[in-house]
MDTraj code that builds the backbone (N, CA, C; nanometers):
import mdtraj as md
import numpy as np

residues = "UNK UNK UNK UNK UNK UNK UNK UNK UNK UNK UNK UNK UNK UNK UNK UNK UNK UNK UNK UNK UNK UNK UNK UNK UNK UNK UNK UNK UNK UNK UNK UNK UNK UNK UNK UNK UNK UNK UNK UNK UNK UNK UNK UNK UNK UNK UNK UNK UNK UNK UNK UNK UNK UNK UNK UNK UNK UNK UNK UNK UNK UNK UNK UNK UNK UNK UNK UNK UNK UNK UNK UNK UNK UNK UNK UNK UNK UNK UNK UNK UNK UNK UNK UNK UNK UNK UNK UNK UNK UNK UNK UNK UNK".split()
xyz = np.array([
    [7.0068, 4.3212, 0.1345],
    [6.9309, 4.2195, 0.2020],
    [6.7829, 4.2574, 0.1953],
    [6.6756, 4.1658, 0.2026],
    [6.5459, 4.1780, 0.1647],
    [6.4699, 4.1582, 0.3462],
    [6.4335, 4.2766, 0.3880],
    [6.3341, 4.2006, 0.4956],
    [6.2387, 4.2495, 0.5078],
    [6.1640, 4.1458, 0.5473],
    [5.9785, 4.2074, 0.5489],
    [6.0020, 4.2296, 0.7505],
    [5.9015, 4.3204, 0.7967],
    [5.8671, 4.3643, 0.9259],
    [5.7056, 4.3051, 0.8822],
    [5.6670, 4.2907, 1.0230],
    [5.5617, 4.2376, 1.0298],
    [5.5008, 4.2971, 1.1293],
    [5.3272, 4.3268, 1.1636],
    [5.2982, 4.3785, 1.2725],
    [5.1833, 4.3485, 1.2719],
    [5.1052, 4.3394, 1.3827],
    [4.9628, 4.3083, 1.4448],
    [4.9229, 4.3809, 1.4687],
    [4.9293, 4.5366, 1.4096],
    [4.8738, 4.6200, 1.3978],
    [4.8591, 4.6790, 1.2880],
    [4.7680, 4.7701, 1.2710],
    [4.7734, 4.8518, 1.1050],
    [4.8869, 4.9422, 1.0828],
    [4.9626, 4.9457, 1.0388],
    [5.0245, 5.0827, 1.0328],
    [5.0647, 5.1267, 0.8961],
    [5.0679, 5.3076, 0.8555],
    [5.0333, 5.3620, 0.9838],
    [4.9726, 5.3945, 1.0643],
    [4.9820, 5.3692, 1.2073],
    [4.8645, 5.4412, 1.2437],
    [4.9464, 5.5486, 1.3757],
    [4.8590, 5.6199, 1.4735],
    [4.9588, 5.7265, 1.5905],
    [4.9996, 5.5725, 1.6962],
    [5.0995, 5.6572, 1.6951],
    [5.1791, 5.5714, 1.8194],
    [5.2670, 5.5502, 1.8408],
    [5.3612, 5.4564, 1.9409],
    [5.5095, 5.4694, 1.9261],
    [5.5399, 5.3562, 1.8616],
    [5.4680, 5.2205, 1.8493],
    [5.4919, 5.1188, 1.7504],
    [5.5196, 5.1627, 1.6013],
    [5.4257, 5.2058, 1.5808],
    [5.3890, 5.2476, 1.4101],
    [5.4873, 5.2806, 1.4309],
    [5.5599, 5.4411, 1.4747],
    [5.6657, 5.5223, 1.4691],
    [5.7763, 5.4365, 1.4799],
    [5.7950, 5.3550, 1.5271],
    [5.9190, 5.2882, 1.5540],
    [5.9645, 5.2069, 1.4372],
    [5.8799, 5.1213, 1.3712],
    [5.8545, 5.0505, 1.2957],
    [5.9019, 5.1317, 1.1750],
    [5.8367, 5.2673, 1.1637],
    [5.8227, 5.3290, 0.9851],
    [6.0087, 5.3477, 1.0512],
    [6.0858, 5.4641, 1.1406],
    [6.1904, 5.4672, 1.1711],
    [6.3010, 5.3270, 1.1242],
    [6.2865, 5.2356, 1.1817],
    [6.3773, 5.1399, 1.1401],
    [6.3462, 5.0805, 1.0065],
    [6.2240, 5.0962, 0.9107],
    [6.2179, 5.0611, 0.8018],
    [6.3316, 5.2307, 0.7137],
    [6.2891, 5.2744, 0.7581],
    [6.3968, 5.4039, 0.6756],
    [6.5291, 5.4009, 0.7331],
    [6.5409, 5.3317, 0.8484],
    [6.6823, 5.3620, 0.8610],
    [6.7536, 5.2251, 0.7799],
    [6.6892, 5.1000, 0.7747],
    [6.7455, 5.0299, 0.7281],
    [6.7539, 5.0273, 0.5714],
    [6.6448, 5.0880, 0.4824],
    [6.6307, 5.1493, 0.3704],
    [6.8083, 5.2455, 0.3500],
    [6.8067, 5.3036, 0.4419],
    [6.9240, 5.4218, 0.4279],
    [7.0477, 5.3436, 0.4161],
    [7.0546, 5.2266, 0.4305],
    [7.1874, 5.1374, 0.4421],
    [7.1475, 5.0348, 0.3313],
    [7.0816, 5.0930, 0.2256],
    [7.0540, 5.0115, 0.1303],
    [6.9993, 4.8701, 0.1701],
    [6.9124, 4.8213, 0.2527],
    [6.8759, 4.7568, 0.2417],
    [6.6800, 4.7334, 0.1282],
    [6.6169, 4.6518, 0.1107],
    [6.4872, 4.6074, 0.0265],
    [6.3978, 4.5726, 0.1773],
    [6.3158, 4.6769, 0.2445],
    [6.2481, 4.6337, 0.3511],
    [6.1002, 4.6492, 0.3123],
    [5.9911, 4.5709, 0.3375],
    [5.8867, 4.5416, 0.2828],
    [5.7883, 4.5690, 0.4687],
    [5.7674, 4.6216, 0.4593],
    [5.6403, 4.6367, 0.6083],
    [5.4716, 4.6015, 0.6033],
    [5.4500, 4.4646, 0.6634],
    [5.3175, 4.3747, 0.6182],
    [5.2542, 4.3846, 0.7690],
    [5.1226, 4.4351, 0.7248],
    [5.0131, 4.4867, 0.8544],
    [4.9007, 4.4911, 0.8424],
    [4.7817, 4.4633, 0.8716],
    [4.6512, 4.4291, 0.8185],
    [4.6323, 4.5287, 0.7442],
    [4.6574, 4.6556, 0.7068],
    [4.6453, 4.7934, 0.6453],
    [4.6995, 4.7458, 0.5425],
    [4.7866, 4.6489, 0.4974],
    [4.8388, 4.6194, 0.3584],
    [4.7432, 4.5392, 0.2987],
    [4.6486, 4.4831, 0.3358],
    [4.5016, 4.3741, 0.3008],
    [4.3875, 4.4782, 0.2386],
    [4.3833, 4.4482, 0.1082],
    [4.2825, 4.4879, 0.0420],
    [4.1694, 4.5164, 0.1557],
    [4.0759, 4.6407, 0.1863],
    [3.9374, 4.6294, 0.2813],
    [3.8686, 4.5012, 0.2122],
    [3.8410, 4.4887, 0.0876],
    [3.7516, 4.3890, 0.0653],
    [3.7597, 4.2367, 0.0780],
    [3.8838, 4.2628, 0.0759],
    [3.9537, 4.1037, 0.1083],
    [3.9092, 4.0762, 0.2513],
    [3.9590, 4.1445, 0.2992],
    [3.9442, 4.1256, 0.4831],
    [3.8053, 4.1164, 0.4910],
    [3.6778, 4.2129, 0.4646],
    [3.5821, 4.2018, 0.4954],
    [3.5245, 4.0578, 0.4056],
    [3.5403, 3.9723, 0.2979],
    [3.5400, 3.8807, 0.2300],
    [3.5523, 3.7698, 0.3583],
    [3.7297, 3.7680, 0.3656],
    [3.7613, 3.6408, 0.4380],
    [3.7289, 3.6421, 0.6065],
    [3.7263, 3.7469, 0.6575],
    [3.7295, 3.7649, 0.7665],
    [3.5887, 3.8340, 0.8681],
    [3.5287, 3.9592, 0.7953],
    [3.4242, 4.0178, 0.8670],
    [3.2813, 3.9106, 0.8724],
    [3.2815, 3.8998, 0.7429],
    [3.1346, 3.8431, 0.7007],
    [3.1207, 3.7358, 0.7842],
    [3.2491, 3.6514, 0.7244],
    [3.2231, 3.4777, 0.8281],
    [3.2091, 3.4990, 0.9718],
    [3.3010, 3.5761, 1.0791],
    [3.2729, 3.6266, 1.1865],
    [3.0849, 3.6510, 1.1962],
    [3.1000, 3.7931, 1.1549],
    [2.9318, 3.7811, 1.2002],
    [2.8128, 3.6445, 1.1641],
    [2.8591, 3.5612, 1.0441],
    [2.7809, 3.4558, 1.0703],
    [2.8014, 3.3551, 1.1563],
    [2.9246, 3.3381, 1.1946],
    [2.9349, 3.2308, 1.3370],
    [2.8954, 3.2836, 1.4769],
    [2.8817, 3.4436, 1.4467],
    [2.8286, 3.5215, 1.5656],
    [2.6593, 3.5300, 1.5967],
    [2.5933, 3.4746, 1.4749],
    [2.4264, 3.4548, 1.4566],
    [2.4186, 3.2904, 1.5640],
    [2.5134, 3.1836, 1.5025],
    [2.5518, 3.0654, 1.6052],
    [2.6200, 3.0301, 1.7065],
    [2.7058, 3.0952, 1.7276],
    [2.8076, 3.1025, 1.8883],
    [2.8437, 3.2003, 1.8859],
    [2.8149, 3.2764, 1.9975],
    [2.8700, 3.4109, 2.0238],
    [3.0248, 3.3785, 2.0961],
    [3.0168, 3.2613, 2.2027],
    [3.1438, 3.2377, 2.2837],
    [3.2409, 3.2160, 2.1545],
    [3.2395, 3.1364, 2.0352],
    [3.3426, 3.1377, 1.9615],
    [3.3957, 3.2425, 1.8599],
    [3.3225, 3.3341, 1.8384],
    [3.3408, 3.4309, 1.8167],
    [3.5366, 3.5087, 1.7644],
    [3.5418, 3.5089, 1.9371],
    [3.6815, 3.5973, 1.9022],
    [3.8027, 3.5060, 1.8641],
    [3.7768, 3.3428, 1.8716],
    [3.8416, 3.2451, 1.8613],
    [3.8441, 3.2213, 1.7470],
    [3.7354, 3.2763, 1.6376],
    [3.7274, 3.2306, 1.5111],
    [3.7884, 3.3762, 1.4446],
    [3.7645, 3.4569, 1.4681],
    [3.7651, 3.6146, 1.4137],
    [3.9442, 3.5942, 1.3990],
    [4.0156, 3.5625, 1.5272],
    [4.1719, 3.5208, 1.5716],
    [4.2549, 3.4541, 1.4182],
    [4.1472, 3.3039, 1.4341],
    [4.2170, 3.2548, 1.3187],
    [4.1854, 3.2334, 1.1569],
    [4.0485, 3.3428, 1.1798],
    [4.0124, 3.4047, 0.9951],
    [4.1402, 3.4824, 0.9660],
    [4.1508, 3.5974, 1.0955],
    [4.2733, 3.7120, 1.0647],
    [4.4232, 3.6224, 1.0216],
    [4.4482, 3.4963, 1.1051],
    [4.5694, 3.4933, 1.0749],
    [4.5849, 3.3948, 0.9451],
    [4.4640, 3.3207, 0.9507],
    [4.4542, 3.2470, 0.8054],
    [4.4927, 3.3664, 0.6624],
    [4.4005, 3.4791, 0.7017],
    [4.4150, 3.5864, 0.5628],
    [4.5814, 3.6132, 0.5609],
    [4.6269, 3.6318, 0.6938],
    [4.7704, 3.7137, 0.6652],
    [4.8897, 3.6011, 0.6223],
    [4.8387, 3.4860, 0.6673],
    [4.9599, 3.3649, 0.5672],
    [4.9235, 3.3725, 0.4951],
    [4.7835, 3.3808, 0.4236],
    [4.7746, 3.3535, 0.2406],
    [4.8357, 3.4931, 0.1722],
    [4.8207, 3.5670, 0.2596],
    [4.9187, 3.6858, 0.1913],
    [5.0316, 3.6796, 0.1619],
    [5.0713, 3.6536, 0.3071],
    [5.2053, 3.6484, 0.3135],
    [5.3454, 3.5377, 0.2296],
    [5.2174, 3.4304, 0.1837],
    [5.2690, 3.3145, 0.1400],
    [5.2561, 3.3925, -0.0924],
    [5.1772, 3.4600, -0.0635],
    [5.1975, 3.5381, -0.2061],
    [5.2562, 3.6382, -0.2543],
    [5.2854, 3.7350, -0.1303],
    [5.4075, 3.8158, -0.1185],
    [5.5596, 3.7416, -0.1697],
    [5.5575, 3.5926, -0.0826],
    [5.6687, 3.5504, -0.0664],
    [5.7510, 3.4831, -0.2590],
    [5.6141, 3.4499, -0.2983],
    [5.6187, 3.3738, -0.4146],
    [5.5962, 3.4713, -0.5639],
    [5.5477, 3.6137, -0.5222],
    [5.5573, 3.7474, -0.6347],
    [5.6911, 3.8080, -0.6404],
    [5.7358, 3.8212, -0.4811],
    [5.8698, 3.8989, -0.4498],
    [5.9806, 3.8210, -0.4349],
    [5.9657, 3.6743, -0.4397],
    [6.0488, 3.6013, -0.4500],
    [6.1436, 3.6145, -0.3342],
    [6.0896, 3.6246, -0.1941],
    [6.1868, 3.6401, -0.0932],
    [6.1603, 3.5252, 0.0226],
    [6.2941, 3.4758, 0.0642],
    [6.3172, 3.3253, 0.0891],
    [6.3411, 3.3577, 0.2135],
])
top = md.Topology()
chain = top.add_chain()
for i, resn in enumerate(residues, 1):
    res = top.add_residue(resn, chain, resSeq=i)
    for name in ("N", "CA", "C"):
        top.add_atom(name, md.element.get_by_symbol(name[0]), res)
traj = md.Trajectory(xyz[None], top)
């Protein structure tokens, strides 16, 4: 079976998420499963700073209040276009 884990965090990084996360990706690996683990740490730096940093600080020169509202949905805009090319390279449905 093919499954991607997903997280709103980078990992790896210290902690008990990360840890938990890499754990059940190896344990389910160990039962032969195809597990794929997608986390802003899997995003090219330049990509992110491309789609996500730059535009932030320029809507931050014009609204500071929208700010974390826009920063929110640059991040999650980048991680569907990923995720939607992951889905269509790796062919997993």
């Amino acid at each position: 079976m093919k499954i991607l884990i997903i997280s709103s965090d980078p990992i790896p990084h210290t902690g008990g998420k990360s840890t938990h996360i890499l754990n059940l990706k190896k344990g389910l690996e160990h039962k032969g499963h195809e597990v794929l683990v997608f986390s802003p740490s899997s995003i090219p730096k330049y990509l992110f700073w491309l789609i996500v940093s730059i535009p932030t600080r320029a809507v931050k020169l014009f609204n500071k209040e929208s700010v974390p509202y826009f920063y929110k949905s640059a991040r999650m805009f980048l991680m569907s276009f990923i995720l939607k090319w992951i889905k269509n390279i790796m062919q997993w449905t």
